[in-house]
N, C-alpha and C positions, 0 to 999 in steps of 0.2 A: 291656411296661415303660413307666412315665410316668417322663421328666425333663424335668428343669429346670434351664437356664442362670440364674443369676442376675447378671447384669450384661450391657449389650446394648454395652460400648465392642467393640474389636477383638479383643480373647481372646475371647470370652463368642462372637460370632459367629464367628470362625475354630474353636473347637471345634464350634457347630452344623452348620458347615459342611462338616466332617468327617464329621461322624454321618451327616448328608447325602448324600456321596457313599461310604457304604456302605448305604443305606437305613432310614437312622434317623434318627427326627424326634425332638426336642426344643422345649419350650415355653423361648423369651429372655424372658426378665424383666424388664423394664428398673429404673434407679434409682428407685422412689419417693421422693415428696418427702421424706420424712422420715429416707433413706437406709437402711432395714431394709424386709423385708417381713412381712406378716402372715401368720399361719400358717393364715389360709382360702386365701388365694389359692395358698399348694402344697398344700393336700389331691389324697390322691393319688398323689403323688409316690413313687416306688419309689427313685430314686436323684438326688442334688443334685449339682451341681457350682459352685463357689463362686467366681464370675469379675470380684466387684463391687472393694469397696476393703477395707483393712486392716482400718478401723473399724465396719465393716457385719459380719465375720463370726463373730462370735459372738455378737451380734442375729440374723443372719440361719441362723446354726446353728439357736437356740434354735425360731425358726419353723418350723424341716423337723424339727425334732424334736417339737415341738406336733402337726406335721402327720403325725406319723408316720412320717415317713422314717428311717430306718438305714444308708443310705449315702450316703458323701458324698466328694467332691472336692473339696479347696481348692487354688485352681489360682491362689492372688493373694499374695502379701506384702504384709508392715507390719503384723503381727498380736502380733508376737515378746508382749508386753507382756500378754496375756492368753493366752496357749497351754496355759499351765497349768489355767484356766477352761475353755479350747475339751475340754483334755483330761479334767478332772472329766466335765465332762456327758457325755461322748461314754462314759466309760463307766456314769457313773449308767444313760442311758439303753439299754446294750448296744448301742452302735449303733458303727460304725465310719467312719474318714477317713485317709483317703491324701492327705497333707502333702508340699509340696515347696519349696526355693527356688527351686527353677528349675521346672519341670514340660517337660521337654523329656527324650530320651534320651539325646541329642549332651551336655548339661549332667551326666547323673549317670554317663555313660564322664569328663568332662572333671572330675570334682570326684575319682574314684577316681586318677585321673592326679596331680592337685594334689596328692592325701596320700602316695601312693607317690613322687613327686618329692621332695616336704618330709621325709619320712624318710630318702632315700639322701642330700638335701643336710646332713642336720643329722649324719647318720654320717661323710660327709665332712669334714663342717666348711668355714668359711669361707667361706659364701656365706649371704646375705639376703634375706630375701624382699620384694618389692612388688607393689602390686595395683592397676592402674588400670580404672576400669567408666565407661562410657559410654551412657548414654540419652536417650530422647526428652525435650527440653523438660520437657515436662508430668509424667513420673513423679513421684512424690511422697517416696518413701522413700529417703532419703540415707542410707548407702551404700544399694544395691539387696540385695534375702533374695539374692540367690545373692553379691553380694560378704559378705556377713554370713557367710553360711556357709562360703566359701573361708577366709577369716581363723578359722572354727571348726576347720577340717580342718590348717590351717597351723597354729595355734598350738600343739596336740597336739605337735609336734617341734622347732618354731621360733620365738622370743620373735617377737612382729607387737602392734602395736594398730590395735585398727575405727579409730582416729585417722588411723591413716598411708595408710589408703584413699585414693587419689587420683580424686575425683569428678566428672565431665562431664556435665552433663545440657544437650544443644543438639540442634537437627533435630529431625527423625523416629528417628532409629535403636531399633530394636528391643530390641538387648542389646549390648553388646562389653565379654568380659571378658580381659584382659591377667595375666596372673601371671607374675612373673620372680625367679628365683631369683641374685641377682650375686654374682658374687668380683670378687678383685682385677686380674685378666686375662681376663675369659670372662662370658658372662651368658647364660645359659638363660632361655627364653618357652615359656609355655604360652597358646594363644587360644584361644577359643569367641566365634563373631560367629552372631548371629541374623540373618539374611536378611530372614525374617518370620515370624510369628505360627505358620507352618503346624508349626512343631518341636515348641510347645507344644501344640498341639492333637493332633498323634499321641502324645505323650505323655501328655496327661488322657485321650482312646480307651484306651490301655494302661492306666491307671486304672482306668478304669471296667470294664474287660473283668476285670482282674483282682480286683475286687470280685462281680463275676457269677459267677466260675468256681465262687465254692463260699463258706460263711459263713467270714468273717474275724474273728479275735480283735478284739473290743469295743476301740475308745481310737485313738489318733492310731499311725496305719501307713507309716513314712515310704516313701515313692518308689524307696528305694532298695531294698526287699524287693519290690516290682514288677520292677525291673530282674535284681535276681536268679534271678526265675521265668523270667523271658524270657530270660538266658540260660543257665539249666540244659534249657530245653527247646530252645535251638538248638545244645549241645553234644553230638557223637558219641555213643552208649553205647559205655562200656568193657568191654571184652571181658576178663572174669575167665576165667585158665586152671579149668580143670574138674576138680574134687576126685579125687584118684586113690581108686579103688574101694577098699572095706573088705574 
């Protein structure tokens, strides 16, 4: 199999690096100057992984689609704005992608967490939600796709607006997302803090493995149907009592 990282910042190599220490190489692509790549330079390509910026991947779809590719990883945010685009062509072309806000697995146990909270609080009554996200300096997309998404999975049960996101972008820090559910005497928190890079990158591995195991329905395949294979295949079989003879 040929892959392709496309973006050489620290996702783009923390995934290689993974591949890596199970022995598998992948070709890092770095930014060209024009921010997209051309679809000679993936010829080849069996499967993409999409680690560049928001702006670049649906230029850079369209190129691993020229180039032939049908599988693909988008493992970056700040896209939201064209995804209906990403998702015409992905199925124009039959080809498929595994979409995430977060691409981590620690993120899509902690976002089922956030919608099962927001339903037993909105049943409850009297509590509110809030969402504070913290990253590095340099990220770009105010809120962060996983705060975007938390505020998707909350609003479902709970009045929120993406306004009332409370934003930090200072340091180095990876990810830290805060959700808290308040009443009048009591306040419930849910975290998810990134460490580093290596959560997301076992997370695009699970990606990509489950784009291998067999063809997947054409169009945009969110993350969260990955985690559901993985854990219907870590759960017990159920032992069905045995039909009484006829």
């Amino acid at each position: 199999m040929s892959m392709f990282i496309l973006g050489d910042g620290p996702l783009g190599w923390a995934v290689a690096t993974a591949l890596g220490e199970r022995a598998e190489r992948a070709a890092v692509m770095g930014r060209p100057p024009t921010g997209t790549h051309d679809a000679a330079a993936l010829t080849g390509a069996d499967l993409i992984v999409e680690a560049s910026r928001g702006r670049s991947v649906l230029p850079n779809l369209e190129a691993g689609l020229q180039a032939g590719c049908r599988r693909f990883v988008i493992a970056t945010t700040g896209w939201d704005a064209v995804r209906p685009s990403v998702a015409d062509r992905l199925l124009d072309a039959g080809a498929t992608a595994v979409v995430a806000s977060n691409l981590s697995l620690g993120a899509a146990l902690f976002l089922r967490l956030v919608s099962e909270a927001a339903e037993e609080a909105a049943a409850l009554g009297g509590f509110e939600p809030a969402i504070v996200e913290w990253h590095r300096r340099a990220k770009a997309d105010r809120p962060s796709g996983t705060a975007r998404e938390i505020v998707r999975r909350i609003e479902r049960h709970l009045p929120i607006d993406m306004e009332e996101v409370a934003i930090v972008r200072s340091g180095a820090m990876p990810g830290h997302h805060t959700v808290a559910f308040d009443a009048a005497g009591e306040t419930i928190e849910l975290r998810l803090t990134a460490r580093d890079r290596s959560a997301y990158a076992a997370g695009a591995l699970a990606a990509i493995d489950w784009l291998r195991a067999t063809d997947r329905a054409p169009g945009i395949q969110p993350f969260d149907r990955v985690v559901d294979d993985l854990l219907e295949r870590s759960r017990p079989p159920v032992d069905r009592p045995a039909r009484p003879a006829a």
